[in-house]
C-alpha positions as CSV (number, residue, x, y, z in Angstrom):
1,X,98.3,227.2,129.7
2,X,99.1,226.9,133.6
3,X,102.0,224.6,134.7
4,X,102.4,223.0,138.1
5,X,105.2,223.9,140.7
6,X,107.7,220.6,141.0
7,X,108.0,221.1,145.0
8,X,104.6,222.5,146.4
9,X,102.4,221.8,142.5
10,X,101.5,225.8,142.9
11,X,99.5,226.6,139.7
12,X,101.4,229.5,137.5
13,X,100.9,230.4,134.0
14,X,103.0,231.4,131.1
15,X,102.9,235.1,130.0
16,X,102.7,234.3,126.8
17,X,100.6,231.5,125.8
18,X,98.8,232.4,128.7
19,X,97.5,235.7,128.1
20,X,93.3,234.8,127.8
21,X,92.7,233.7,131.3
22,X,90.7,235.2,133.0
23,X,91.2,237.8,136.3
24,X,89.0,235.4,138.4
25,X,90.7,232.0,137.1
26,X,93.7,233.7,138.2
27,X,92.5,234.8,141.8
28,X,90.6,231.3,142.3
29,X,93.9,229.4,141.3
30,X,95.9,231.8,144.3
31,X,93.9,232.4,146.9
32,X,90.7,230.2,146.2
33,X,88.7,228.0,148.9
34,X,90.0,224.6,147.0
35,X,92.6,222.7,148.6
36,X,94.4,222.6,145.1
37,X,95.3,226.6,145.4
38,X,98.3,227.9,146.1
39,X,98.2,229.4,149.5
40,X,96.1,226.6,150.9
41,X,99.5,224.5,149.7
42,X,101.4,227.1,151.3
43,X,100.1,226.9,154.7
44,X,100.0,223.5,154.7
45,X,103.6,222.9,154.0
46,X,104.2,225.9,156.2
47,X,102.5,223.4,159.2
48,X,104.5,220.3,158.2
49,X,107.9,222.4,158.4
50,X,106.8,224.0,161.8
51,X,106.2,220.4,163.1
52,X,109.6,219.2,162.3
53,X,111.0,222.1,163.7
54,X,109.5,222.3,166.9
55,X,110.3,218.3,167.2
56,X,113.9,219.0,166.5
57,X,114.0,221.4,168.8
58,X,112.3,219.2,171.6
59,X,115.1,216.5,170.9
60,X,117.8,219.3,171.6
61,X,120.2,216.9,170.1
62,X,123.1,216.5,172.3
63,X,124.3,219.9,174.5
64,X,127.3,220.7,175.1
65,X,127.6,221.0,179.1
66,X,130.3,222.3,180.9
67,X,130.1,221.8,184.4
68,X,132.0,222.7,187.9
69,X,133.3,221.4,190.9
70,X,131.0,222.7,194.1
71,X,132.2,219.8,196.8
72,X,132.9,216.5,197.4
73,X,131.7,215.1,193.6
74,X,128.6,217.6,193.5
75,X,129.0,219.4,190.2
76,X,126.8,222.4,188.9
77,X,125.8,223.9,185.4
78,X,124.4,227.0,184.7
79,X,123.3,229.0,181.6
80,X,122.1,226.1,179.7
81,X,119.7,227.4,177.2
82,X,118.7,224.5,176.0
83,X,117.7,222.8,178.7
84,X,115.0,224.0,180.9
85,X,114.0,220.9,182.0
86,X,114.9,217.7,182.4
87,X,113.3,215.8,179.9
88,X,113.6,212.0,179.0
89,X,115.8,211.2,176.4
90,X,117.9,214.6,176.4
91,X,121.6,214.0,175.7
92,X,124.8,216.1,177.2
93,X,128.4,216.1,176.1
94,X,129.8,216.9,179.8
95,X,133.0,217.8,180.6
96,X,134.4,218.8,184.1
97,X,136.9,221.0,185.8
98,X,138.0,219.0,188.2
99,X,138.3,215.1,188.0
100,X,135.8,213.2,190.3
101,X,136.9,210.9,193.0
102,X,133.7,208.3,193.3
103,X,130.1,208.7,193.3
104,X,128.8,212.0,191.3
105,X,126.0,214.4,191.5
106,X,125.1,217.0,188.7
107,X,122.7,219.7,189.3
108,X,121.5,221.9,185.8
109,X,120.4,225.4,185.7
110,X,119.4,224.4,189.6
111,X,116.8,221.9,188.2
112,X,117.3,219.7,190.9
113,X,120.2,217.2,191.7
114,X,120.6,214.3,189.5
115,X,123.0,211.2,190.3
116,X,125.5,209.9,186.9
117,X,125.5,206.5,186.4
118,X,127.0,204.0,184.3
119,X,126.4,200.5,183.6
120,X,128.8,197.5,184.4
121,X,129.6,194.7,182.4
122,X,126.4,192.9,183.1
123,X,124.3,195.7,182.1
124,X,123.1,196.7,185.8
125,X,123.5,200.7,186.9
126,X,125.8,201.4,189.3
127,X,127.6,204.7,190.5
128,X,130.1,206.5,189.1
129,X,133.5,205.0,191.0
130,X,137.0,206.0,191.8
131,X,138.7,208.7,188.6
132,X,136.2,207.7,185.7
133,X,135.5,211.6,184.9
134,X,139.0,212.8,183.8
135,X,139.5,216.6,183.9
136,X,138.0,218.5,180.3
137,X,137.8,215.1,178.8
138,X,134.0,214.7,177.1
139,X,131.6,212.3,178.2
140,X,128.1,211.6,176.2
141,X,125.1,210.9,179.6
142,X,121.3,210.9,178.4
143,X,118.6,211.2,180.9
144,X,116.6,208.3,181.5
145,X,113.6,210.2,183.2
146,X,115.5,209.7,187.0
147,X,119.3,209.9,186.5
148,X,122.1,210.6,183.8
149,X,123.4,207.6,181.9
150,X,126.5,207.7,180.8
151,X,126.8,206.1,177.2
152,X,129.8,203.8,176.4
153,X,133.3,205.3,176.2
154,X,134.6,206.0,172.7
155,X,138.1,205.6,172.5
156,X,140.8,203.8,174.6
157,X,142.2,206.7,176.4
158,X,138.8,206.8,178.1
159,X,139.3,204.2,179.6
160,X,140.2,204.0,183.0
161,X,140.8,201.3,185.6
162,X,140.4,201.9,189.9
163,X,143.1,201.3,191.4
164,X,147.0,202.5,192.1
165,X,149.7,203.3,190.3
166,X,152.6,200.7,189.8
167,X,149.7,198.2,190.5
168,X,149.0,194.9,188.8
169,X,145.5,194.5,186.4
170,X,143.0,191.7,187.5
171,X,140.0,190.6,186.8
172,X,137.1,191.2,189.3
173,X,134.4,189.3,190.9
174,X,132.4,191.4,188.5
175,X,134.3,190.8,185.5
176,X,135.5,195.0,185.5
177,X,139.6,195.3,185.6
178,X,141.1,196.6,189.1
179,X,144.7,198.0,189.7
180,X,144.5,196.1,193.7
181,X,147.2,194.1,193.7
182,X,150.2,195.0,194.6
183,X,154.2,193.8,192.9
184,X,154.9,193.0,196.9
185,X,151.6,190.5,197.2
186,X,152.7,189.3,194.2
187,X,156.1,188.0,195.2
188,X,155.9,188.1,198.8
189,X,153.9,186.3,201.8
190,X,151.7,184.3,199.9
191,X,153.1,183.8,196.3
192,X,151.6,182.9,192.9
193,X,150.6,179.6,194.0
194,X,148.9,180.5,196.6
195,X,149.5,178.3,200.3
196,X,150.8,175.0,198.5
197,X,153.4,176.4,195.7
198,X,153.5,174.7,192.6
199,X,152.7,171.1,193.4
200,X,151.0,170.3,197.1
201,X,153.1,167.2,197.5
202,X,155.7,168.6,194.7
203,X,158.0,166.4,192.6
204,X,159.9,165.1,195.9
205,X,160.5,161.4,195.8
206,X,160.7,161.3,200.4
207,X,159.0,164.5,201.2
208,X,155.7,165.9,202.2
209,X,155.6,169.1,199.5
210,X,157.8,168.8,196.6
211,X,160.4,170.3,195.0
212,X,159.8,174.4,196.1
213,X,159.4,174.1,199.3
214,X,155.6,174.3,201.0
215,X,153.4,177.1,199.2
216,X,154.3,178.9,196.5
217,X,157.0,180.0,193.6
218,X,157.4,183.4,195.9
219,X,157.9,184.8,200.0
220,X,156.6,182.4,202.3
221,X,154.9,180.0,200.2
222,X,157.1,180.1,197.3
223,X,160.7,180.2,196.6
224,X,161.5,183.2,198.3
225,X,161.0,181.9,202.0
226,X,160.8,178.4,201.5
227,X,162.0,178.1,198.0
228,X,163.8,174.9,196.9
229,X,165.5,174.2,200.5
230,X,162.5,174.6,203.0
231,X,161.6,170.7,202.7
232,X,163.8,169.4,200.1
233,X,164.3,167.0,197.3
234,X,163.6,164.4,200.2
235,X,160.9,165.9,202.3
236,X,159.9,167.1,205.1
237,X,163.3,165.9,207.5
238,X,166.0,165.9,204.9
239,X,167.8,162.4,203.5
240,X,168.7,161.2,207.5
241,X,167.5,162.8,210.4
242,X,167.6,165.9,212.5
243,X,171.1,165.6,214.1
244,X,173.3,164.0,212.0
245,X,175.4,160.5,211.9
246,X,176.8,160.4,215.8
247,X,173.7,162.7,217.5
248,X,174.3,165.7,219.2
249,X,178.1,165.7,219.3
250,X,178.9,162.8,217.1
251,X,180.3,163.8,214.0
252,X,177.9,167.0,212.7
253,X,175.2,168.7,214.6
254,X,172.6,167.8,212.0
255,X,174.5,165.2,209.2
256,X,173.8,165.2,205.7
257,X,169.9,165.6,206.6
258,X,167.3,166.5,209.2
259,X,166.8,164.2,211.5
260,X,170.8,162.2,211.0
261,X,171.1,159.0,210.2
262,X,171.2,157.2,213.8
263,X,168.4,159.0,215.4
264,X,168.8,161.9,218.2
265,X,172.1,161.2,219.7
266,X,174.3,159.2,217.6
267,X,176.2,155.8,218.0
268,X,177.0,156.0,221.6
269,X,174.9,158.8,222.8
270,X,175.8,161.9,224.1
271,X,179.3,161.9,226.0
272,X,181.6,160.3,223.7
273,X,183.1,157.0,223.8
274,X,183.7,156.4,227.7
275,X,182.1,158.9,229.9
276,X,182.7,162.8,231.2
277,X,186.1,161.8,232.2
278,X,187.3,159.6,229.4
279,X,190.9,158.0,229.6
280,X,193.1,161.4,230.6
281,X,192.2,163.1,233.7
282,X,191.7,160.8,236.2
283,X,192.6,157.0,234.7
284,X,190.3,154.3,234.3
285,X,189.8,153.3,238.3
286,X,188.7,156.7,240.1
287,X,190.2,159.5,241.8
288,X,193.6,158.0,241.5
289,X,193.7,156.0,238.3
290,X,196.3,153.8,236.6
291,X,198.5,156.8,236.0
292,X,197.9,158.6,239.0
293,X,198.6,161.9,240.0
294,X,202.3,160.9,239.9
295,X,203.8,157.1,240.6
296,X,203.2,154.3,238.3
297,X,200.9,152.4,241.4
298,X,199.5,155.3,243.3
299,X,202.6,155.1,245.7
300,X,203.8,159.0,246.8
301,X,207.7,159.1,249.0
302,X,207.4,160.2,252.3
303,X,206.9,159.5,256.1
304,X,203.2,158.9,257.8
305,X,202.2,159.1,261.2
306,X,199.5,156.6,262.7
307,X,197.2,159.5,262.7
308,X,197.8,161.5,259.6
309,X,195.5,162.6,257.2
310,X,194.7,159.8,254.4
311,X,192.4,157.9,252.3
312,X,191.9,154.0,252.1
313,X,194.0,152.8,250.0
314,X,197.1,155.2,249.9
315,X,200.3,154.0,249.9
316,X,203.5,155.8,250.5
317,X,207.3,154.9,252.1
318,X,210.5,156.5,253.2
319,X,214.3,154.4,254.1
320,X,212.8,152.6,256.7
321,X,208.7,151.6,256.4
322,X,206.2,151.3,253.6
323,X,202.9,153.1,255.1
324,X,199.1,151.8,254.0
325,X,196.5,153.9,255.0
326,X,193.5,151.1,256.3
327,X,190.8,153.5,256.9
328,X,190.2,157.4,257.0
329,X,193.0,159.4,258.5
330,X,194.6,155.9,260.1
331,X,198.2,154.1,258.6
332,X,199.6,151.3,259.7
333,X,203.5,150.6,258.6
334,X,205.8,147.7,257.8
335,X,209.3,147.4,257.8
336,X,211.7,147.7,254.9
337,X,213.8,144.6,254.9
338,X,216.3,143.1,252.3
339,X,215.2,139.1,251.8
């Protein structure tokens, strides 16, 4: 009796038990008009396979693309069997021989130029930026109809963030990491707190901005610069005042604080106790003073003519007259006389 294929259910018989059927059973059962014969089941699994293959061939699954550097991040391919046109949905793996350096252009089997793109952390396209294509590393791109896509990284060292070596990480104002900031921004001018340092009035009990100073932990705003000392425990002008406990020449320049504790010039001003000539060179009463250039009163040895050169109120004397000098350059004289 006939039996029934498992795969295809193509009709055969046994050689034994089989022996009475006929020549034209036989022939209708292989070649007959039925759809039940075997080569009408033939062909028709024959079209189902050619289907899949030709749709398997149309997906190309992903080709491998090597491709190389032309210019400025314009990249070619050529001798790409698989692709002879660029059709939506077709995947690469790409690699290149030179590491790009921003935007980048492929062009495949001189189908046209196409731009790579990738897709930020909001999902929107955007070019290719800075050293994302490393040098015969792999990347996965699939054509979207206008443009390569490339498909998310798959491992860490893929990963690559813009910006320059020895550089500090931050986020952007588009939520990608950038390498922008520098170690010298980060501890000089400006600081880590920015223009007002760690407090904007500070822990100061007197001052304006606190205990470090007027902007910031680092440089000019921070310790660095301004640090601990620039306004103090106490402020902006110290404990006392600019110039210290006497003013200007009293007793320090500038005191214990800022601004000193009696204001700009101290207890009694700028020129010390008494004046520019004080008690030594020239005596409490003038030119002359108490001490004098010599006698006890003012009163020199020697003998004056009427006429002789004199101020008011000089006195001198020889053995015989004491001379007073009345008026510019004119002495009168008295006799000296035992009583």
């Amino acid at each position: 009796m006939t039996s029934l294929s498992s795969n295809l259910s193509l009709t055969y018989w046994d050689n034994t038990t089989d022996q009475t059927i006929t020549f034209e059973a036989w022939r209708l059962a292989l070649s007959g008009p039925a759809s039940s014969s075997n080569m009408y089941l033939i062909d028709a699994w024959a079209g189902t396979v050619n289907t899949n293959i030709v749709a398997l061939l149309a997906s190309k699954g992903i080709v491998p693309l090597p491709a190389l550097f032309i210019s400025s991040n314009y990249y070619e391919a050529t001798g790409i069997t698989l692709i002879t046109a660029y059709d939506t949905g077709t995947r690469i793996a790409l690699t290149l021989d030179t590491t790009s350096n921003g935007a980048v252009s492929l062009n495949i089997n001189s189908l046209g130029t196409k731009d790579l793109k990738k897709r930020n952390s909001a999902g929107a396209l955007v070019d290719i930026t800075g050293a994302d294509l490393r040098i015969n590393k792999i990347y996965a791109f699939q054509y979207d109809g206008t443009r390569w896509i490339w498909e998310s990284a798959t491992s860490a060292d893929q990963i690559n963030i813009e910006g320059t070596a020895g550089n500090i990480v931050r986020v952007h104002t588009d939520n990608t990491l950038i390498a922008d900031l520098t170690q010298s921004e980060l501890t000089g001018d400006t600081g880590v707190q920015g223009d007002t340092g760690v407090g904007g009035t500070g822990i100061g009990t007197q001052g304006d901005t606190g205990i470090t100073g007027a902007t910031g932990i680092t440089g000019d705003t921070g310790i660095g610069d301004t640090g601990v000392g620039s306004t103090g425990l106490q402020g902006a002008t110290g404990i006392t005042g600019a110039t210290g406990i006497t003013g200007d020449t009293g007793i320090g320049d500038t005191g214990v604080g800022s601004t000193g504790l009696q204001g700009a010039t101290g207890i009694t001003g700028a020129t010390g106790i008494t004046g520019d000539t004080g008690i030594g060179d020239t005596g409490i009463t003038g030119s002359t003073g108490f001490d004098g250039d010599t006698g006890v009163l003012g009163i020199t040895s020697g003998t004056r003519t009427a006429g002789d050169t004199g101020v008011v109120g000089a006195v001198e004397y020889d053995a015989t007259y004491v001379y007073y000098c009345v008026g510019t350059n004119t002495w009168i004289r008295t006799a000296v006389a035992a009583w």
